[in-house]
Short mmCIF file of the C-alpha atoms (twelve columns), coordinates in Angstrom:
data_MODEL
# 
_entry.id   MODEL 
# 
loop_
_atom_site.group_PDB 
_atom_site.id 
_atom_site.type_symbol 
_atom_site.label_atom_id 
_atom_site.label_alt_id 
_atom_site.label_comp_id 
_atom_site.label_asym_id 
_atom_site.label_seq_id 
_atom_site.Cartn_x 
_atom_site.Cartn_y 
_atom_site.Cartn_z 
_atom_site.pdbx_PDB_model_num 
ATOM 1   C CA . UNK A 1   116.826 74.234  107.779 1 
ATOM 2   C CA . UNK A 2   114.770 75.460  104.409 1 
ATOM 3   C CA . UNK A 3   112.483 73.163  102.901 1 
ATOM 4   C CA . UNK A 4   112.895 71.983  99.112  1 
ATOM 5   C CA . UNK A 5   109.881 73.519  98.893  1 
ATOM 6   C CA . UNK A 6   110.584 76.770  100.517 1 
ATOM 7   C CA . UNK A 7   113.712 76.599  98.042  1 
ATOM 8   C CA . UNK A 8   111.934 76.623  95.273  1 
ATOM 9   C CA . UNK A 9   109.303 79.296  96.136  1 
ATOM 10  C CA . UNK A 10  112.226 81.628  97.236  1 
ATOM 11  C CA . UNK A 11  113.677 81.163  93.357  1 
ATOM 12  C CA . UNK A 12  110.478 81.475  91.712  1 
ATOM 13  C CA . UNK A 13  109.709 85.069  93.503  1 
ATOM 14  C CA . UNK A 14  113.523 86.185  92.580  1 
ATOM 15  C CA . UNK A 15  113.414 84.976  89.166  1 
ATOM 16  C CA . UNK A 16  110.074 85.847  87.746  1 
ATOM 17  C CA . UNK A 17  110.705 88.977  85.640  1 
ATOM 18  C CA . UNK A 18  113.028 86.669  83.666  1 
ATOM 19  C CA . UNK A 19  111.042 83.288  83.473  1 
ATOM 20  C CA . UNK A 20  108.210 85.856  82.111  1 
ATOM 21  C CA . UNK A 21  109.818 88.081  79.814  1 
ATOM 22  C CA . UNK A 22  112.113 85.562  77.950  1 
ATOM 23  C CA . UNK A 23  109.208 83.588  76.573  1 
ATOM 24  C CA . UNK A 24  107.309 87.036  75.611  1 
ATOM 25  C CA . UNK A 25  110.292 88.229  73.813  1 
ATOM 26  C CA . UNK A 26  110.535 84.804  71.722  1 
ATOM 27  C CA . UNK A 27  106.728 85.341  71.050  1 
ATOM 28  C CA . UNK A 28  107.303 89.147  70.042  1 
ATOM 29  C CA . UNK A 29  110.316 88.179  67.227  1 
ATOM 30  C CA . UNK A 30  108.370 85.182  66.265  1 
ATOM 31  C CA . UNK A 31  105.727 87.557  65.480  1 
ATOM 32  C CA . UNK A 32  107.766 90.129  63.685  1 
ATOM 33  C CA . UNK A 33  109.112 87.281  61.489  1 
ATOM 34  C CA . UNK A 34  105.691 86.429  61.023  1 
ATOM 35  C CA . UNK A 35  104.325 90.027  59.709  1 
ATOM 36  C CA . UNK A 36  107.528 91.139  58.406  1 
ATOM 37  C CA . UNK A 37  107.711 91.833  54.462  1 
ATOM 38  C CA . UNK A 38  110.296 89.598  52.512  1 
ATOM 39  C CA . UNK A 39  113.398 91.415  51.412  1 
ATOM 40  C CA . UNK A 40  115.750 89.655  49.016  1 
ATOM 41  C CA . UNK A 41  119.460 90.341  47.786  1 
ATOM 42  C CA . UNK A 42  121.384 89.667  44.882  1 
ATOM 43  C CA . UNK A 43  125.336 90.022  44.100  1 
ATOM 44  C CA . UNK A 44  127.065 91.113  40.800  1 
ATOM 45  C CA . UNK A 45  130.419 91.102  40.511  1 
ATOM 46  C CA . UNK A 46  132.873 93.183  38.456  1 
ATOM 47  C CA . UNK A 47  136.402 92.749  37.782  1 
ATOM 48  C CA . UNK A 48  139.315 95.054  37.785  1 
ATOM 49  C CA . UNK A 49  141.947 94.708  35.061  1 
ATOM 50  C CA . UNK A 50  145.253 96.203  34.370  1 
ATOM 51  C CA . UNK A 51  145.908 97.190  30.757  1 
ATOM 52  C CA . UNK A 52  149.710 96.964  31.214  1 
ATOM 53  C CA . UNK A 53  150.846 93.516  32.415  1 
ATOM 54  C CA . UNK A 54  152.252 92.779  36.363  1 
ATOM 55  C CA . UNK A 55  150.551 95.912  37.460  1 
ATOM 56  C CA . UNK A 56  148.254 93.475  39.800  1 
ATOM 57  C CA . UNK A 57  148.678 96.276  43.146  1 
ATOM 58  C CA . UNK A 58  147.517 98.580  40.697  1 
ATOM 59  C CA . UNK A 59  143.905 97.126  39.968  1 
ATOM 60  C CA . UNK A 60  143.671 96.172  43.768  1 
ATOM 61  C CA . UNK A 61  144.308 99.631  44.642  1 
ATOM 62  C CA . UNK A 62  141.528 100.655 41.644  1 
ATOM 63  C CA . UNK A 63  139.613 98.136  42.837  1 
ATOM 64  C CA . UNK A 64  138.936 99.781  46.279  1 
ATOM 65  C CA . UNK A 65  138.602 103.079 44.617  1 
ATOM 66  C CA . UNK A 66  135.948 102.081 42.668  1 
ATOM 67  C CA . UNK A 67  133.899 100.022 44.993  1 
ATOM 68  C CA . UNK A 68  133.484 103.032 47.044  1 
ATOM 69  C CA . UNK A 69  132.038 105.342 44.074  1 
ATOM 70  C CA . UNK A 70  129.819 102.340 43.842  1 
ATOM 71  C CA . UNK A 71  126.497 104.488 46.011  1 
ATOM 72  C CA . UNK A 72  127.840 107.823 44.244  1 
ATOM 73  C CA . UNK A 73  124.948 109.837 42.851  1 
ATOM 74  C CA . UNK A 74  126.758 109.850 39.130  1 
ATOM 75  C CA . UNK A 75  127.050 106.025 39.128  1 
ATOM 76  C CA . UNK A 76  123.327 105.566 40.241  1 
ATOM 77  C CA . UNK A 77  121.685 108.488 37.988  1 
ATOM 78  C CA . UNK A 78  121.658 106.055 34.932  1 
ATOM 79  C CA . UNK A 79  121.112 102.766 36.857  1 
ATOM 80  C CA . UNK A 80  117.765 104.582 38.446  1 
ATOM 81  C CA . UNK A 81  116.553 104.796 34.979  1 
ATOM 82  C CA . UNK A 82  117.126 101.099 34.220  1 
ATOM 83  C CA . UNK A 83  115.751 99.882  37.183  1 
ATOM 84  C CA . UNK A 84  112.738 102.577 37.769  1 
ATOM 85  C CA . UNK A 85  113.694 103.626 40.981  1 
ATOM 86  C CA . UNK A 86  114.916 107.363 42.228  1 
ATOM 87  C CA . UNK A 87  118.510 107.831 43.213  1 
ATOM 88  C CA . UNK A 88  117.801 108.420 46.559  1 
ATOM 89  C CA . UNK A 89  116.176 104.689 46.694  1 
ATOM 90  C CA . UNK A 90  119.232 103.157 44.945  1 
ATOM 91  C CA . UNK A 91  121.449 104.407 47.820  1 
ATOM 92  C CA . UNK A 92  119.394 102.642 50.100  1 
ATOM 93  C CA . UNK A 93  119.330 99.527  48.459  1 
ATOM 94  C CA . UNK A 94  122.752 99.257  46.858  1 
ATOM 95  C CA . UNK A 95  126.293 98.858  48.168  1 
ATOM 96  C CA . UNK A 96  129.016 97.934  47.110  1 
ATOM 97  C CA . UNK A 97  132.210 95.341  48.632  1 
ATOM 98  C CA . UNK A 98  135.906 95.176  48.225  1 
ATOM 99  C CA . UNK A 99  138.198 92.709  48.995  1 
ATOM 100 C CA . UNK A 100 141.817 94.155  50.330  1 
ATOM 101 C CA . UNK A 101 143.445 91.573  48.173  1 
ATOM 102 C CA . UNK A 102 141.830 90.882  45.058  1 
ATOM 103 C CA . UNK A 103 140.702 93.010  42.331  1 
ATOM 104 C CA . UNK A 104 136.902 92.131  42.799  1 
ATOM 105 C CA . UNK A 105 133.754 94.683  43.435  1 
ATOM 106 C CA . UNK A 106 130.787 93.177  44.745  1 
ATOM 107 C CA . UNK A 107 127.765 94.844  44.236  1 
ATOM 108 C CA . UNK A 108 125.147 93.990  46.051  1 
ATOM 109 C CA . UNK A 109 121.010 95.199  45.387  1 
ATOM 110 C CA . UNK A 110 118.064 93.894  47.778  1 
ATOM 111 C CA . UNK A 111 114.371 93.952  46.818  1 
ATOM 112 C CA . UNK A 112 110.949 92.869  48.012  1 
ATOM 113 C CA . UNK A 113 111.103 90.052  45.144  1 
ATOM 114 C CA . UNK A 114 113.804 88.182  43.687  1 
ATOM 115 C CA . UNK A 115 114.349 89.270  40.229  1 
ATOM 116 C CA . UNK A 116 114.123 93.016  41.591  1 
ATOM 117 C CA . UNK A 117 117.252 92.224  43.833  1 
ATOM 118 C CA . UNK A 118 118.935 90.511  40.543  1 
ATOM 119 C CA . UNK A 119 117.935 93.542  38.509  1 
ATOM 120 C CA . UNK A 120 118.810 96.511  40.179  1 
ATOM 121 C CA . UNK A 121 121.954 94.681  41.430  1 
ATOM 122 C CA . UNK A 122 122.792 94.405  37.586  1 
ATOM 123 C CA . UNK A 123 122.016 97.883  36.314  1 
ATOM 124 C CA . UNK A 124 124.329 99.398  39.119  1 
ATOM 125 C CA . UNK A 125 127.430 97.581  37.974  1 
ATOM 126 C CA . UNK A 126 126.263 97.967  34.421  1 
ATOM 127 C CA . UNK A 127 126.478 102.208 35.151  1 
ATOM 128 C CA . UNK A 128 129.506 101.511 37.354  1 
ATOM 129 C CA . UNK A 129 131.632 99.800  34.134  1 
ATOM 130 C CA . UNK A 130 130.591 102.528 32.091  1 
ATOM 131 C CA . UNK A 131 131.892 104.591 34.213  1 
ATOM 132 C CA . UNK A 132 134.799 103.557 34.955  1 
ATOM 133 C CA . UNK A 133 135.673 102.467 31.327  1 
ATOM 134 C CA . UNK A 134 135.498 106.485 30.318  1 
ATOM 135 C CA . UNK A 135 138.490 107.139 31.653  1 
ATOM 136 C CA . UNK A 136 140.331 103.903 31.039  1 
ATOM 137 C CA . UNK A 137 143.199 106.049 29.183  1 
ATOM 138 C CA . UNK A 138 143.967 108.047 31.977  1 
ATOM 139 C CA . UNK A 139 143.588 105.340 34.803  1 
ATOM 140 C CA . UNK A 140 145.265 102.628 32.628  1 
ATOM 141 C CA . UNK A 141 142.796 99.964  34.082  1 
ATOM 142 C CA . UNK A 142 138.780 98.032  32.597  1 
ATOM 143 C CA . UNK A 143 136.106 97.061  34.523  1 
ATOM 144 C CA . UNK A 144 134.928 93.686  33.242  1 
ATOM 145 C CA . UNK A 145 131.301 91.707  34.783  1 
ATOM 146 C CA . UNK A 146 132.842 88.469  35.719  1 
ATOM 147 C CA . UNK A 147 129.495 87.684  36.907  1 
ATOM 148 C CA . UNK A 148 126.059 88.858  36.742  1 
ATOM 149 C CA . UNK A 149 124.129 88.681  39.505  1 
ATOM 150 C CA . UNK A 150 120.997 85.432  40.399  1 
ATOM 151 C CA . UNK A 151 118.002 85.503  41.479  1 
ATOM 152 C CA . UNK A 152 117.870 84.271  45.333  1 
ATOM 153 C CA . UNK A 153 115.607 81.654  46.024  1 
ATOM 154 C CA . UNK A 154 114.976 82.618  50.087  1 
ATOM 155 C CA . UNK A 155 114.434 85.957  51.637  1 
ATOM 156 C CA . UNK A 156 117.753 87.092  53.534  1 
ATOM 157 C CA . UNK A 157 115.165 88.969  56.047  1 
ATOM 158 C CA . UNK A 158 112.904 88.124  58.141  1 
ATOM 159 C CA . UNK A 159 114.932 85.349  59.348  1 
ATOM 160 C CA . UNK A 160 112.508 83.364  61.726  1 
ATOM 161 C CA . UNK A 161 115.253 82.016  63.996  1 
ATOM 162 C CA . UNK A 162 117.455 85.137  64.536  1 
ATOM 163 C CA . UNK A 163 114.186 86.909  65.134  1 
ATOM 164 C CA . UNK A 164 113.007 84.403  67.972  1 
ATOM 165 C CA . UNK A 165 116.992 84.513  69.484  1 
ATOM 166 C CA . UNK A 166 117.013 88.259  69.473  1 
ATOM 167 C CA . UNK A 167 113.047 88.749  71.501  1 
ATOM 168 C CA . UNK A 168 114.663 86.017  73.344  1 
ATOM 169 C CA . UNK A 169 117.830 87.753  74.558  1 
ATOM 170 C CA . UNK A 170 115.826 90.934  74.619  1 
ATOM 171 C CA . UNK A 171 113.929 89.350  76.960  1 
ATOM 172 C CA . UNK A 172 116.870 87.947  79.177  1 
ATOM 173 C CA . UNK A 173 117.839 91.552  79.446  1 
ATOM 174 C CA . UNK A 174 114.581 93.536  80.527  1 
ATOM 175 C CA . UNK A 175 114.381 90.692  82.972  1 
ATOM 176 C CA . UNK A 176 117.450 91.713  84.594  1 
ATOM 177 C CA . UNK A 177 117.069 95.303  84.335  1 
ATOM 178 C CA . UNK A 178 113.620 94.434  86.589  1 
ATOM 179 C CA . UNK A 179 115.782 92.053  89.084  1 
ATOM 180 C CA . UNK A 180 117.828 94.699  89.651  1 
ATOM 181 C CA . UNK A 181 115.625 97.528  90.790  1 
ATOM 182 C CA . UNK A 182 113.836 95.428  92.961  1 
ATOM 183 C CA . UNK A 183 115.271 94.697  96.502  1 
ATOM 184 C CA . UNK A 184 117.864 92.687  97.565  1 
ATOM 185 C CA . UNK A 185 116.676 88.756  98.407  1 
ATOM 186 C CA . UNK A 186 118.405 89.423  101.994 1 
ATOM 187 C CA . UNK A 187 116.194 92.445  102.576 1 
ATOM 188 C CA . UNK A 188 113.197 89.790  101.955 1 
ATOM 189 C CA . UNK A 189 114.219 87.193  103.590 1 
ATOM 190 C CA . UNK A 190 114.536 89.854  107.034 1 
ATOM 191 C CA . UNK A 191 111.375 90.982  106.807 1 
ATOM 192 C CA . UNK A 192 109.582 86.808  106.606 1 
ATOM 193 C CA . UNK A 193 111.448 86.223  109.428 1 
ATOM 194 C CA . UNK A 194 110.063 89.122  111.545 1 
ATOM 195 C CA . UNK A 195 111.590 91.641  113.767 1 
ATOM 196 C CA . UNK A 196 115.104 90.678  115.038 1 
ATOM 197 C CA . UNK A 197 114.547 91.165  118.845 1 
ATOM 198 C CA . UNK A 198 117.551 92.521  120.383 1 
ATOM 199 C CA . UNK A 199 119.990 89.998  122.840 1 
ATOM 200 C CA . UNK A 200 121.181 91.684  125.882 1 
ATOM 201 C CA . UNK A 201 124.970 90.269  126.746 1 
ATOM 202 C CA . UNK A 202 125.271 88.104  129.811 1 
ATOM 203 C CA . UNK A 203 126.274 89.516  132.770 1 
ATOM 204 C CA . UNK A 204 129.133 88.678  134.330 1 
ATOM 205 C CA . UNK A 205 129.762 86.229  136.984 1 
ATOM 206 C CA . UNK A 206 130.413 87.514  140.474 1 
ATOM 207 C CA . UNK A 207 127.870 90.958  140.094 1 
ATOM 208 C CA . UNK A 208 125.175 91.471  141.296 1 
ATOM 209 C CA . UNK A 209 121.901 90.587  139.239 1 
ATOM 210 C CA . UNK A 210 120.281 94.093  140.541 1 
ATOM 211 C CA . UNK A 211 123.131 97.491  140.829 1 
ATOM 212 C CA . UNK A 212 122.691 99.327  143.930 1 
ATOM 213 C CA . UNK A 213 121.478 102.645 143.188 1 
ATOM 214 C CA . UNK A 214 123.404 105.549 143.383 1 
ATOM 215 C CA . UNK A 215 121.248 107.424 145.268 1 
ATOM 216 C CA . UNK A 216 122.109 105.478 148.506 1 
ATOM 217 C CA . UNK A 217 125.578 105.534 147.826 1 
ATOM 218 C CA . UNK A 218 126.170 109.407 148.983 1 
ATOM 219 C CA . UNK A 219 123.797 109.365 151.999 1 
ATOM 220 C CA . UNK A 220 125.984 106.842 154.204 1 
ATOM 221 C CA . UNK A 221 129.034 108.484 152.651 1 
ATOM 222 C CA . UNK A 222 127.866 111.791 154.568 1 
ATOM 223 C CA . UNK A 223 126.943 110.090 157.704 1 
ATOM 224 C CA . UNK A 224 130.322 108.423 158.115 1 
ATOM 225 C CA . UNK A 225 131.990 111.644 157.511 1 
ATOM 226 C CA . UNK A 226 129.697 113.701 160.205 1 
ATOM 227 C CA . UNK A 227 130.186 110.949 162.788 1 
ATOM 228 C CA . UNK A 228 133.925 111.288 162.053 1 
ATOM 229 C CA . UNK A 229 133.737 114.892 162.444 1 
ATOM 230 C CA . UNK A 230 131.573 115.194 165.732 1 
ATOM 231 C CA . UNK A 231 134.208 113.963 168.477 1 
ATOM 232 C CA . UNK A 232 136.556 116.839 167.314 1 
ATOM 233 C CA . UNK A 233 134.558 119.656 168.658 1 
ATOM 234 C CA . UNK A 234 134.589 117.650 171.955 1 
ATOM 235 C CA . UNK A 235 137.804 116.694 172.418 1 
ATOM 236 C CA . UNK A 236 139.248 120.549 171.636 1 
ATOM 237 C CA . UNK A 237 136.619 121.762 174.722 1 
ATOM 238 C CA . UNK A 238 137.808 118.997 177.276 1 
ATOM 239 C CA . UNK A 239 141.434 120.098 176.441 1 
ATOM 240 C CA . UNK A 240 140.383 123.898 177.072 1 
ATOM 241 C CA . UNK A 241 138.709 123.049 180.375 1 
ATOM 242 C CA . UNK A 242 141.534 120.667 181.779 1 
ATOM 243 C CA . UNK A 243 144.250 123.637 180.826 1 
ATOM 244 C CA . UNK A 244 141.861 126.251 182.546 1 
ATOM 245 C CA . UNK A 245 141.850 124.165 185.778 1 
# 
């Protein structure tokens, strides 16, 4: 019967790569939270609108068309001048949302302060109205800003608590992966116990505790046989004789 104590040192040896390597994996995301630069975001919002009235599906439809040319190089060539940054760096920190059912575009901008987020968010759906508003005759729909976009007051990353969970799950994983290429518990729990000696079956009742070996088996087979065999000769030369006389 296992001791409590045995118990427990039998879990500690199988579960040590995890009790480690969750608690590192906390302190690792805690850490990249901690040296992590800020990043901020910011949401404008622009408005599609139908020139001709009940034409609702119209603007939707618009709508989606439009928030896709949102990270197109011909919206974000004049918002890179506004904003200072290259085009390439726009698409990287600009994209736009559509809802399925609403004639909205969000456009959202991130930046390593607040009013950079708010600013470049701004300048993209300034260039994206202008855009759109060029060929208002032939599309028979305005973009409007319903809303420009605020400055955040907290950083959207690093978030300190989603960093900790992920190094901790991290963590939970790697342990595993080690569990699993080391051996089995059963294979461990053999080799404490020592070398299984090996159990010969009972014998049966009624034989003999030591066989007879064959060796002396054939011998007094033999000598039965020969002193079977002898009295023939005999018995054929009396018979001769006795018809002779």
């Amino acid at each position: 019967m296992t001791t409590p104590r045995r118990s427990a040192r039998r879990l500690v040896r199988r579960w040590w790569p995890v009790v480690l390597a969750v608690p590192l994996g906390a302190a690792a995301g805690a850490g990249y939270a901690a040296v992590s630069h800020p990043s901020y975001a910011a949401s404008a919002y622009v408005l599609v609108v139908a020139q001709n009235p009940g034409e609702a599906a119209t603007a939707t439809n618009f709508a989606q068309a439009y928030g896709r040319l949102a990270g197109q190089p011909q919206v974000l060539a004049v918002a890179a001048a506004e904003t200072g940054h290259s085009r390439s760096e726009l698409e990287a920190l600009v994209h736009g949302t559509t809802s399925p059912d609403a004639p909205m575009i969000e456009i959202t901008g991130t930046g390593g302060r607040p009013e950079e987020a708010a600013r470049t968010a701004d300048a993209v759906a300034g260039s994206l109205v202008s855009f759109a508003n060029a060929s208002s005759k032939d599309t028979n729909v305005r973009l409007v800003t319903l809303a420009p976009a605020a400055e955040p007051d907290k950083p959207t990353t690093p978030s300190g608590k989603l960093d900790v969970a992920v190094g901790g799950a991290a963590g939970v994983l790697i342990g595993a992966l080690v569990m699993m290429t080391r051996r089995r518990p059963g294979a461990e729990e053999t080799e404490e116990a020592g070398p299984v000696e090996a159990v010969e079956p009972p014998e049966e009742p009624g034989t003999p505790s030591t066989p007879r070996p064959r060796a002396e088996e054939p011998p007094a087979e033999k000598a039965e046989t020969k002193a079977d065999a002898k009295p023939e000769p005999k018995a054929k030369e009396k018979a001769s004789a006795g018809s002779a006389r």
